[in-house]
VMD Tcl script that draws the C-alpha trace (Angstrom):
set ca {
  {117.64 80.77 82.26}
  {119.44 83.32 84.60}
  {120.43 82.64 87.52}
  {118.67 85.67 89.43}
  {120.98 85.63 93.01}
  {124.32 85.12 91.13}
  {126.16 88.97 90.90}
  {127.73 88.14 87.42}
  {124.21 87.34 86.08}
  {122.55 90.37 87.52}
  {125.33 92.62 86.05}
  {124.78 91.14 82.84}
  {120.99 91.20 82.64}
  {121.53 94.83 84.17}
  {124.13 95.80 81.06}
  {121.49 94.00 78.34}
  {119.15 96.44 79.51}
  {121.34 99.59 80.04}
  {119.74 99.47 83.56}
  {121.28 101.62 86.43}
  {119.91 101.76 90.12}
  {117.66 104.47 91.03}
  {118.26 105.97 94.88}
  {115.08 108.07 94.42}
  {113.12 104.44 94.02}
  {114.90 102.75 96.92}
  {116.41 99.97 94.34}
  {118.34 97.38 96.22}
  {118.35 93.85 94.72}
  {118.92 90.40 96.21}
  {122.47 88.79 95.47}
  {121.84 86.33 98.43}
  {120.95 83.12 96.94}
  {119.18 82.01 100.19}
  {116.69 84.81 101.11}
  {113.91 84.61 98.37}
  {113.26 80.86 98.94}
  {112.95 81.02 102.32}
  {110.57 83.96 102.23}
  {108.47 82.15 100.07}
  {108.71 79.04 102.53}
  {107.54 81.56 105.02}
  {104.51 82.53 102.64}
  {103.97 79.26 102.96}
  {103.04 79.39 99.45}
  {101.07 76.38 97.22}
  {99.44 76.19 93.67}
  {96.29 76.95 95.29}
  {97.56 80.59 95.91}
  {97.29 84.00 94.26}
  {100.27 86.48 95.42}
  {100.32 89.88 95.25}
  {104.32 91.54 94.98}
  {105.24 94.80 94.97}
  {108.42 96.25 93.54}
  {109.23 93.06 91.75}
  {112.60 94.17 90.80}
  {114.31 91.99 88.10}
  {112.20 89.23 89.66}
  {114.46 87.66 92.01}
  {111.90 87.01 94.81}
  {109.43 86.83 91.45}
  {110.70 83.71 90.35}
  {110.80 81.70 93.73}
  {106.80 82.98 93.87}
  {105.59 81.76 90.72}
  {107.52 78.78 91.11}
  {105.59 77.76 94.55}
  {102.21 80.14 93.61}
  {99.23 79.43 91.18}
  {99.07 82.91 89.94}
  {101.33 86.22 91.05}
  {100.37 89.80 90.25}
  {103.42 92.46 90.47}
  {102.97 95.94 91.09}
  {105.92 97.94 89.42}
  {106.82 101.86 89.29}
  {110.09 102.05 87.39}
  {109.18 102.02 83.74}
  {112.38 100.74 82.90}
  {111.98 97.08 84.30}
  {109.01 95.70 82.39}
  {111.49 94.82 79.93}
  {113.61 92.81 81.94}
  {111.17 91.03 83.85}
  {110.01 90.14 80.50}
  {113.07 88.86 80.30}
  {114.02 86.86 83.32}
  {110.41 85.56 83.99}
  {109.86 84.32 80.31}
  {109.63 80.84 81.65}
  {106.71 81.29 83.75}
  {103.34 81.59 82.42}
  {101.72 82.27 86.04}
  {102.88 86.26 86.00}
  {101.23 89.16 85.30}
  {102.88 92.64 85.70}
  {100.77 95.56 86.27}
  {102.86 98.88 85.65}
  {101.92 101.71 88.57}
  {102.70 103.40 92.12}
  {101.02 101.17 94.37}
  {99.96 104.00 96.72}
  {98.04 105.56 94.22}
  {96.24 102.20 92.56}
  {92.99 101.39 93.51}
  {93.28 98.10 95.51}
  {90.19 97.58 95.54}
  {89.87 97.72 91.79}
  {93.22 95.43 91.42}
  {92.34 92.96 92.85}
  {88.74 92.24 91.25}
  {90.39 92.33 87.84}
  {93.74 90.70 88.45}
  {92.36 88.30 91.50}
  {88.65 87.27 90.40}
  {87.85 84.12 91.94}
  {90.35 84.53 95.18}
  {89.05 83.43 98.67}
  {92.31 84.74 99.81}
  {95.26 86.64 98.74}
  {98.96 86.87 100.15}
  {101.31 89.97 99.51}
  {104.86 88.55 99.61}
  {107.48 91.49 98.59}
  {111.03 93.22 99.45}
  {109.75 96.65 100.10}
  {111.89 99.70 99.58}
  {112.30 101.39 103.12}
  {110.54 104.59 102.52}
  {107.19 103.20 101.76}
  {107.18 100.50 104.03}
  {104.71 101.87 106.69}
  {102.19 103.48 104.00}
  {102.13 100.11 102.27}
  {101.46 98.28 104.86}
  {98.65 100.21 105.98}
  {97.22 100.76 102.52}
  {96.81 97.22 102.05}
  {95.35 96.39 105.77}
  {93.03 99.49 105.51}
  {91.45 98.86 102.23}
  {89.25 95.93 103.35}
  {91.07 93.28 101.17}
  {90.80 89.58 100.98}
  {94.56 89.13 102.42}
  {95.75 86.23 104.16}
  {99.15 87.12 104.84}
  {101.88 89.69 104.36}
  {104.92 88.12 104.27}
  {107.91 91.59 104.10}
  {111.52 92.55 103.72}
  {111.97 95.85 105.70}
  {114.59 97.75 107.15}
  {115.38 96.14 110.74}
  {114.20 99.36 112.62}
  {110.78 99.39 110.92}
  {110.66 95.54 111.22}
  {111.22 95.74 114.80}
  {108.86 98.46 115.86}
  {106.02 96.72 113.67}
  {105.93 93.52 115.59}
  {106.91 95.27 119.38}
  {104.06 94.71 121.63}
  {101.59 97.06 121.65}
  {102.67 98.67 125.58}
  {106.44 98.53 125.58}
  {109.14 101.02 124.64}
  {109.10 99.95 121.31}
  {105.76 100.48 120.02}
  {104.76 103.17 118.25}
  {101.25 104.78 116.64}
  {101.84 102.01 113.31}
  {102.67 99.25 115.75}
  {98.79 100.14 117.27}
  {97.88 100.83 113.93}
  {98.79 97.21 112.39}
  {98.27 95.15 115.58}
  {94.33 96.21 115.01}
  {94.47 94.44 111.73}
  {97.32 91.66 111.82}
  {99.62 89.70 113.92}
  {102.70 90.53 113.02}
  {105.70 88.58 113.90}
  {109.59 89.03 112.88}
  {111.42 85.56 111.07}
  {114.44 86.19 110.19}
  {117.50 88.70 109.46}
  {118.88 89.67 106.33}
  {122.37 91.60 106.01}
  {123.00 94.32 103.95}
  {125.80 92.75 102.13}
  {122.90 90.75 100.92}
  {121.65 93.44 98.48}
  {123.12 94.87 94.96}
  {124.19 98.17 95.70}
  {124.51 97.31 99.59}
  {122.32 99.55 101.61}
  {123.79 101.62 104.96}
  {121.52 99.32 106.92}
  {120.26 95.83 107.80}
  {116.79 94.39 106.94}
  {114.65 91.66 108.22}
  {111.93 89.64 107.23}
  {108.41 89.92 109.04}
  {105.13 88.47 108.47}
  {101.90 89.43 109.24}
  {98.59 87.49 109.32}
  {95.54 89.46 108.68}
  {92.79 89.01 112.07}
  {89.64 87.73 110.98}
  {88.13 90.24 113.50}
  {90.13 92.98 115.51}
  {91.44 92.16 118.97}
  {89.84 94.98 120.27}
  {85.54 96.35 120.05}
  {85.94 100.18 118.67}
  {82.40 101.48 117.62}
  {84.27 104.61 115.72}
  {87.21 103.13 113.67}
  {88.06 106.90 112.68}
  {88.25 107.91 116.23}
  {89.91 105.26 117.22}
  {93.29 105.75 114.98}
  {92.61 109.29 116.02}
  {93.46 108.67 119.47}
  {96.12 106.41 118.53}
  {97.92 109.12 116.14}
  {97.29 111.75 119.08}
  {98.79 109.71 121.65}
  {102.15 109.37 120.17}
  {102.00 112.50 118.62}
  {105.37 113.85 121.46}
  {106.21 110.37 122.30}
  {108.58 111.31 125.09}
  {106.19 113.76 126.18}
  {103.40 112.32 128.58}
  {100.03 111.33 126.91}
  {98.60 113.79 128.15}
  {100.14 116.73 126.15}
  {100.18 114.73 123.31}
  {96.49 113.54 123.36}
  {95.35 117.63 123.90}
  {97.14 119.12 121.11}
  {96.46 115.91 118.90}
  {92.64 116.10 120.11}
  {92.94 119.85 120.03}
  {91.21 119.50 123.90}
  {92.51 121.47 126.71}
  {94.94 119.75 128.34}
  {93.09 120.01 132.20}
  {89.95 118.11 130.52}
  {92.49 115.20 128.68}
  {94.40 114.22 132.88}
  {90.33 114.71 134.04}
  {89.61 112.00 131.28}
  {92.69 109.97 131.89}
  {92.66 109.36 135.72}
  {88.34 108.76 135.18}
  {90.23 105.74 133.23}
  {92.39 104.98 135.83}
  {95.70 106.23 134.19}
  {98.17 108.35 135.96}
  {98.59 112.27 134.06}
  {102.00 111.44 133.91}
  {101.91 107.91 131.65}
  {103.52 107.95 128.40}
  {102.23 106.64 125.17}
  {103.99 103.41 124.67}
  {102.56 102.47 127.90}
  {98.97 102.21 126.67}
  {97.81 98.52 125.03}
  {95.17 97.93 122.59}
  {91.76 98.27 125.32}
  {93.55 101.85 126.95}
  {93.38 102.81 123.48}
  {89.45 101.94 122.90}
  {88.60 102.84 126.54}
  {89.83 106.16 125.91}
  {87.95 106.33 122.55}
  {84.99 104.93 123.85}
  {85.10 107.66 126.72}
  {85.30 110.43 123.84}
  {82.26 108.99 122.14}
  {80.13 109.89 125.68}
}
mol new
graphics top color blue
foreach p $ca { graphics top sphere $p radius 0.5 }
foreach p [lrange $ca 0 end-1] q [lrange $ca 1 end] { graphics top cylinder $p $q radius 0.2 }
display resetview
């Protein structure tokens, strides 16, 4: 049994395999023995529970999962790795690997074959940085049974996914994922955490899908319309951003905004959830 944290292990399991670390793939793995059991503490993970992963690696957060978890399901792009994870998870009967770009999966169709019989499902993963946002909104927009997303992400991205919706911070995604989830950060993780170390710090977030949204929008597609438009030239007011976003002139988009009670000059990040649906809802009219 390897010890899956420990350097001199990884470096061995890594020259078994006549692995080397992709850049293109975003490959960092975990060398600090105290991350993956706390995020799966976080998960808040039983026997009861089916997990879904995603870029399992060599299965250092794998192993704390199906240790806590009835059943986990990875999702796995290099082609190189099934091998080793057959390797390093041979002690757990509780894992299934399913070899593809999660981005261009059906999730739909994943999870009736691999999660049949699921009330509820939690993602629990170390993402690499330059998916993080379409993953995130893959899974929330494809009408899944999740419970929870419980995430490894660089500290920037971390940061401006749980900022309130209406400060500084906040962005179009931030809008984007507060309509689905609450998300909330837990705790940071330091590069010199990671095998190689990456130029930045990461943190762990979680965030718990809404059983309803926290706002009434009649036209969903509209609605993240606006959103998108509005932050389209965030330091820009709204209102040049929402007209060549809307592709309205920009005299009918200050009309619109001061009807809502908004001054021409307000910025993006100043709007909160209801702005956003009031203006959608006035678009509908």
């Amino acid at each position: 049994m390897y010890n899956l944290w420990d350097i001199d292990d990884i470096k061995l399991i890594l020259k078994k395999h006549g692995f080397s670390f992709s850049k293109a793939l975003g490959q960092n793995f975990i060398v600090d023995g105290g991350i993956c059991p706390a995020i799966a503490r976080e998960a808040a993970l039983s026997k009861e529970d089916y997990v879904l992963e995603i870029g399992p690696g060599i299965g250092v957060l794998t192993a704390e999962l199906c240790a806590r978890a009835g059943k986990v399901v990875a999702v796995e792009l290099d082609k190189r790795l099934p091998e080793i994870l057959a390797d390093t998870l041979a002690d757990f009967d509780n894992f299934e690997l399913v070899e593809g770009d999660i981005l261009k999966l059906d999730l739909v169709q994943l999870f009736a074959e691999h999660f049949s019989g699921a009330r509820k499902v939690k993602v629990c993963a170390n993402l690499p940085y330059y998916i993080t946002s379409p993953v995130i909104m893959a899974l929330l927009e494809s009408d899944l049974p999740l419970e929870s997303i419980t995430v490894m992400v660089q500290k920037e991205a971390g940061e401006r996914l749980c900022a309130a919706v209406g400060t500084k911070q906040a962005g179009a995604v931030t809008a984007a994922v507060n309509y689905y989830a609450q998300a909330k950060e837990l705790f940071f993780v330091p590069k010199e955490s990671f095998l190689p170390s990456p130029k930045v710090d990461s943190e762990v977030i979680q965030l718990q899908v809404r059983e309803a949204p926290p706002v009434a929008v009649a036209d969903e597609t509209l609605f993240f319309k606006v959103i998108k438009a509005a932050f389209l030239q965030r330091r820009k007011a709204a209102a040049n951003s929402l007209s060549a976003g809307l592709g309205m002139p920009k005299a009918e988009v200050i009309a619109m905004l001061e009807s809502l009670g908004f001054e021409p000059s307000i910025r993006a990040e100043k709007f909160t959830m209801e702005d956003f649906a009031s203006i959608t809802a006035y678009l509908q009219q």
